[in-house]
C-alpha positions as CSV (number, residue, x, y, z in Angstrom):
1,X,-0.3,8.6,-16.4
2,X,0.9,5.8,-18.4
3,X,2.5,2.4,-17.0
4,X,5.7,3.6,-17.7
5,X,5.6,6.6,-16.4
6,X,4.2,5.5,-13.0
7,X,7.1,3.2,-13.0
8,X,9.2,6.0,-13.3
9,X,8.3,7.8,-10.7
10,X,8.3,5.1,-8.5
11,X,11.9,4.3,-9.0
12,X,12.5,8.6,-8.8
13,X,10.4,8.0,-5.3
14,X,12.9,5.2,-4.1
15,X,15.5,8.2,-3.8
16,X,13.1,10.4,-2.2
17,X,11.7,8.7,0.6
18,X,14.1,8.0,2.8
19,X,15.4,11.7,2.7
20,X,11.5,12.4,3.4
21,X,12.0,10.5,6.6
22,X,15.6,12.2,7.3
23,X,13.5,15.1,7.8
24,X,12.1,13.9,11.3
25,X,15.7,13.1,12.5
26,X,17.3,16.4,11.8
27,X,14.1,18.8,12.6
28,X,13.9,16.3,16.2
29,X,17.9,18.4,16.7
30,X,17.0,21.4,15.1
31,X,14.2,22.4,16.9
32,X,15.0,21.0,20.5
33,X,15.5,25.1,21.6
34,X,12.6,25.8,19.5
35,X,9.3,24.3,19.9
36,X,8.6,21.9,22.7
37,X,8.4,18.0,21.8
38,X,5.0,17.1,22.4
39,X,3.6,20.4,21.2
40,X,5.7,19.3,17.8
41,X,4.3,15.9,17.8
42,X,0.4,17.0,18.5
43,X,0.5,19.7,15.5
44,X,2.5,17.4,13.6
45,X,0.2,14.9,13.6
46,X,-2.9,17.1,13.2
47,X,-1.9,18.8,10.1
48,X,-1.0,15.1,8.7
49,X,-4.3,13.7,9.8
50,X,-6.1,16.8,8.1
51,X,-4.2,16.1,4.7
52,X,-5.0,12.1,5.1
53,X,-8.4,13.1,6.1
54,X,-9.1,15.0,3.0
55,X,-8.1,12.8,0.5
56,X,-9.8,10.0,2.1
57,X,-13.0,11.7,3.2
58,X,-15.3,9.7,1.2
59,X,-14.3,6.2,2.3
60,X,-14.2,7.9,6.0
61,X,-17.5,9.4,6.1
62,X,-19.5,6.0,4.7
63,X,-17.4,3.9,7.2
64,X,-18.6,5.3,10.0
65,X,-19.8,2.1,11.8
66,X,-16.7,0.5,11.3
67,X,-14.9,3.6,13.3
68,X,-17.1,2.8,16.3
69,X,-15.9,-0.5,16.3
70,X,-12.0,0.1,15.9
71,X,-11.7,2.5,17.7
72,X,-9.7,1.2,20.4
73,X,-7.5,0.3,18.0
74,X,-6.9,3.6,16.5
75,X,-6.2,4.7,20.5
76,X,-3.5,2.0,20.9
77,X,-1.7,2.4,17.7
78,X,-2.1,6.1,18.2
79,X,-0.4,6.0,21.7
80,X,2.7,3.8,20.2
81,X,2.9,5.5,16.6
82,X,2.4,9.3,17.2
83,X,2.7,9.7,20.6
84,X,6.2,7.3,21.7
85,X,7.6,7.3,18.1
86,X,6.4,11.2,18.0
87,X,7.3,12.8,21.4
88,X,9.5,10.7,22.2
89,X,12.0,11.1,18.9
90,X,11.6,15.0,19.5
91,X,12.7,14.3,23.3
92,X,15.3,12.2,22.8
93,X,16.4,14.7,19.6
94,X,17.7,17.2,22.8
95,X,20.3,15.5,23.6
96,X,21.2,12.8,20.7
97,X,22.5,13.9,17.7
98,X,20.5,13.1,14.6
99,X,23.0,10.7,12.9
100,X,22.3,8.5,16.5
101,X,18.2,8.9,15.8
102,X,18.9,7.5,12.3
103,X,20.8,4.6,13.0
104,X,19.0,3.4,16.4
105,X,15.9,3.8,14.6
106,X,16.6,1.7,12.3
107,X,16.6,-1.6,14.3
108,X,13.3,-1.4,14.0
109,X,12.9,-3.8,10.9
110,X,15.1,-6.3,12.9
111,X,12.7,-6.0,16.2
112,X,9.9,-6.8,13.9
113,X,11.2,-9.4,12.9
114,X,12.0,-10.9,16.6
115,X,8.4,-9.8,17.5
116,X,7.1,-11.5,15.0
117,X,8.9,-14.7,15.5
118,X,7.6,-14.9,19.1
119,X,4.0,-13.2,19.1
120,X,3.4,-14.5,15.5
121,X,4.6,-17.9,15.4
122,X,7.0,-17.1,12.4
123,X,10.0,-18.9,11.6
124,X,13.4,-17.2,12.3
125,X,16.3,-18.7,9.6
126,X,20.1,-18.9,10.5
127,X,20.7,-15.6,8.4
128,X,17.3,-14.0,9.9
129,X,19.0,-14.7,13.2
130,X,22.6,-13.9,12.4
131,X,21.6,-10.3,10.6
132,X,19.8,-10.0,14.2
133,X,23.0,-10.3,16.3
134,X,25.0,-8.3,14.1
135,X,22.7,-5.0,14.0
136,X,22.2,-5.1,17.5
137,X,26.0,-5.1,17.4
138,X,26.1,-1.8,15.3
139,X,23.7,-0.5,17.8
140,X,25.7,-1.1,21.2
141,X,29.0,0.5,19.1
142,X,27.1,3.5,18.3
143,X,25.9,3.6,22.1
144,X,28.5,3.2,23.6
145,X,30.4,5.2,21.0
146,X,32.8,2.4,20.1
147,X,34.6,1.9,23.5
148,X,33.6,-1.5,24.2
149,X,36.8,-1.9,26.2
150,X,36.7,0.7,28.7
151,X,32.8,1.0,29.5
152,X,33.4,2.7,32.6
153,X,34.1,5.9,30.6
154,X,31.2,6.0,28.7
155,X,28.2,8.3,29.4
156,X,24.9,7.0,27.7
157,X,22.8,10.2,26.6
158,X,19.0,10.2,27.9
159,X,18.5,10.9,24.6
160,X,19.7,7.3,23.0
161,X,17.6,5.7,25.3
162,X,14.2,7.9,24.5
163,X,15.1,6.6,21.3
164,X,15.4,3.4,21.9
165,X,12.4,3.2,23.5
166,X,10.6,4.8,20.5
167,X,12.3,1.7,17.9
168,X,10.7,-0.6,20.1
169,X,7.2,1.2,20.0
170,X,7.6,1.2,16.3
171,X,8.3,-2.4,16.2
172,X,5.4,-3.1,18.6
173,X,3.0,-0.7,16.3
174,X,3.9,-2.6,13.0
175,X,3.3,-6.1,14.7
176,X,-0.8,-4.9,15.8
177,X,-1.1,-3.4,12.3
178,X,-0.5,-6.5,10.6
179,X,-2.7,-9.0,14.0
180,X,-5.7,-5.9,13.5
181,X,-7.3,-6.4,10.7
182,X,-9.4,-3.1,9.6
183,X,-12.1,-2.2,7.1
184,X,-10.2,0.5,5.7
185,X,-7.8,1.2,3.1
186,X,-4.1,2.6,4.6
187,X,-4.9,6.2,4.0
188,X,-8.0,6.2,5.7
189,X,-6.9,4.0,8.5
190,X,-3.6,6.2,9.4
191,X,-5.9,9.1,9.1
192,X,-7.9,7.4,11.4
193,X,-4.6,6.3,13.5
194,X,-3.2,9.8,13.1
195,X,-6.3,10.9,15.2
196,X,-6.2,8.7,18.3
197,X,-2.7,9.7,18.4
198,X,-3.6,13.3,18.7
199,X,-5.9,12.6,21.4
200,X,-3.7,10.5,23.5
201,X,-1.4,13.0,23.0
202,X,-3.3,16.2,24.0
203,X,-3.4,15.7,27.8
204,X,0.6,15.1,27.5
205,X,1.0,18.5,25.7
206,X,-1.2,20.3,28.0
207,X,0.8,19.3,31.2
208,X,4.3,20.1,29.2
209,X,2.6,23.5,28.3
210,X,2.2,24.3,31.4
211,X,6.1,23.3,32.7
212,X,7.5,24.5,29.2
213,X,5.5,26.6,27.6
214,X,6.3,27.1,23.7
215,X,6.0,30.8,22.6
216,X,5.3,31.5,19.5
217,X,7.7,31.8,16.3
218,X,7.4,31.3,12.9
219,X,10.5,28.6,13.0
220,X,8.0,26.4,15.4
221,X,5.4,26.2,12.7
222,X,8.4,25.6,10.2
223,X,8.9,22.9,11.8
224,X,5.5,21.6,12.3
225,X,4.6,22.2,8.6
226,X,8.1,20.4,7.5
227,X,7.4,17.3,9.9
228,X,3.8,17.2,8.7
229,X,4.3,17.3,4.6
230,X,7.9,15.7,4.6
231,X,7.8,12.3,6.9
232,X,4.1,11.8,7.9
233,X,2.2,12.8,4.7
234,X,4.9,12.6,1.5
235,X,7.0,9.8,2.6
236,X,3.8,7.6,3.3
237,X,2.0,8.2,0.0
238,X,5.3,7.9,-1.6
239,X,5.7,4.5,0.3
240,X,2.1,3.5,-0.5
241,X,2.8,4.5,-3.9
242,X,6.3,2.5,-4.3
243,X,4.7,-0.6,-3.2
244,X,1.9,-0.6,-5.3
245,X,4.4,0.3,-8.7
246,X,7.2,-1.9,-7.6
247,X,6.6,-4.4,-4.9
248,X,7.4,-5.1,-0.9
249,X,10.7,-6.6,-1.5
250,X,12.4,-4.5,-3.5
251,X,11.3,-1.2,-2.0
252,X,12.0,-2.6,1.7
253,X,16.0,-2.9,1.4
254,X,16.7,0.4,-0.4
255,X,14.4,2.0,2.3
256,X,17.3,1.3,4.9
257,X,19.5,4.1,3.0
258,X,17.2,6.5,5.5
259,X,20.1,6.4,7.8
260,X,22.9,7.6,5.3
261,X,20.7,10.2,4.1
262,X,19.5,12.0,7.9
263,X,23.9,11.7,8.5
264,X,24.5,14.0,5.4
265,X,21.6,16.2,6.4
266,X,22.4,16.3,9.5
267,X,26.4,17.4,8.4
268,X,24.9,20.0,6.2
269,X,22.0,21.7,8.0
270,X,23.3,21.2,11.9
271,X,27.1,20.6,11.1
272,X,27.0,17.3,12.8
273,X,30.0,15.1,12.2
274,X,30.1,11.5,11.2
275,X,32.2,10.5,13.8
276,X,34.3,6.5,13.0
277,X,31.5,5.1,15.6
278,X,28.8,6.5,13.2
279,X,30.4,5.0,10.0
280,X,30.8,1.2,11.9
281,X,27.6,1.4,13.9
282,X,26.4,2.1,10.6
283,X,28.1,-0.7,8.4
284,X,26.9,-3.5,11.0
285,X,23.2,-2.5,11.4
286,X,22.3,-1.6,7.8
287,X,24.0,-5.1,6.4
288,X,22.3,-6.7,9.4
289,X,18.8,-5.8,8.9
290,X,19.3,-6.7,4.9
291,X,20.4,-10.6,6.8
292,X,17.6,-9.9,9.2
293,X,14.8,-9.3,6.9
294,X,15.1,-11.5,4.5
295,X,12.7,-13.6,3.2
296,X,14.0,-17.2,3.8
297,X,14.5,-19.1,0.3
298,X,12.9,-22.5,0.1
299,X,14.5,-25.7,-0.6
């Protein structure tokens, strides 16, 4: 494929991506009568950790010594990566509606950025800081669904908060990939990541199988195959492939349109509505994370 062509794609890719990752928001609705959430996670993962696995066999199989000595790593960013930003989304996805998932999700670039000021020693600007205020002020509207003045009459869903907790996770997960340093290339390490999280998730699944049991159906493994191709396998060689063709900071900001594309998904395929909370929520946080992760100019 010629330069030009690659280049191509890559800006085609842009596009795709974050409707790769609106997958995950809409099937974490869709399938909450359907398969239950850690059984979704654990296939999910183990079909995309399969896929990885293939491609990057070679570098896998002579790195062998290097997997002994990381592998506590893999564990950790396993447990926060596949199992909390995994189970967790799907749990959450019961009683949340997927336009909620989007947009609380997406704070996770702007709790990067506040993890890495304090565990990283990295400077936070006056615009880093304001974009962080005003995104966490799109989240609380969408919480608390826009009645800031009469609080006693909202009712938080468990679901926003399993959420929640997962945009943290993900925040805490891209903070130890960038302190651990690893001797292998990205698709061997998040085949390598994709593992430990199938193994810190497979006592989780057991116990839910046994209080939930999933029965069979050919919509579960729908689900399981989309989650596996679309968001874990596509949208990360797509994003490995978009950096590579056109650079960090320009594939970074149009990235954020993930949570525009899961609401018009989640309009057509579950007939959710974008609600006046949704569309303010959503013009504080996505401007706010563009302030929030910035890179500061210098004088």
């Amino acid at each position: 494929m010629t330069d030009a062509r690659r280049r191509r794609l890559a800006h085609v890719l842009v596009f795709v991506a974050p409707a790769l990752w609106g997958v995950n928001y809409v099937v974490a609705r869709a399938a909450a009568d359907v398969i239950a959430p850690h059984m979704l996670a654990i296939w999910r993962w183990f079909v995309a950790c399969l896929l990885l696995g293939a491609i990057a066999w070679r570098e896998l199989a002579a790195g062998r010594q290097a997997i002994t000595r990381e592998w506590p790593h893999y564990l950790v960013l396993g447990a926060l990566g596949m199992w909390i930003c995994g189970a967790f989304v799907y749990i959450g996805g019961r009683t949340t509606p997927a336009t909620n998932i989007s947009l609380i999700y997406a704070l996770s670039p702007v709790l990067i950025a506040g993890f890495s000021m304090v565990a990283l020693g990295e400077r936070l600007g006056l615009v880093q800081a304001a974009g962080i205020g005003v995104s966490l002020a799109g989240f609380f509207h969408i919480v608390l669904k826009g009645k800031w003045g009469d609080l006693s009459s909202v009712q938080l869903t468990p679901g926003d908060w399993w959420i929640a907790v997962a945009a943290v996770a993900w925040a805490a997960y891209t903070l130890l990939l960038k302190r651990w340093p690893s001797a292998f290339g990205p698709t061997a390490r998040l085949a390598l990541i994709a593992a430990g999280g199938v193994l810190v998730l497979l006592p989780f699944t057991l116990v839910e199988a046994a209080i939930m049991p999933t029965a069979f159906s050919w919509r579960a493994v729908w689900y399981v195959m989309a989650t596996a191709l679309f968001p874990a396998f596509g949208a990360y060689l797509s994003y490995s492939f978009m950096l590579r063709e056109l650079g960090a900071s320009r594939v970074g900001v149009v990235l954020y349109m993930g949570p525009v594309y899961a609401a018009v998904m989640a309009w057509m395929a579950l007939g959710e509505p974008i609600r006046t909370f949704h569309a303010i929520g959503a013009a504080l946080i996505l401007p706010g994370i563009y302030l929030a992760t910035r890179t500061p100019t210098q004088p």
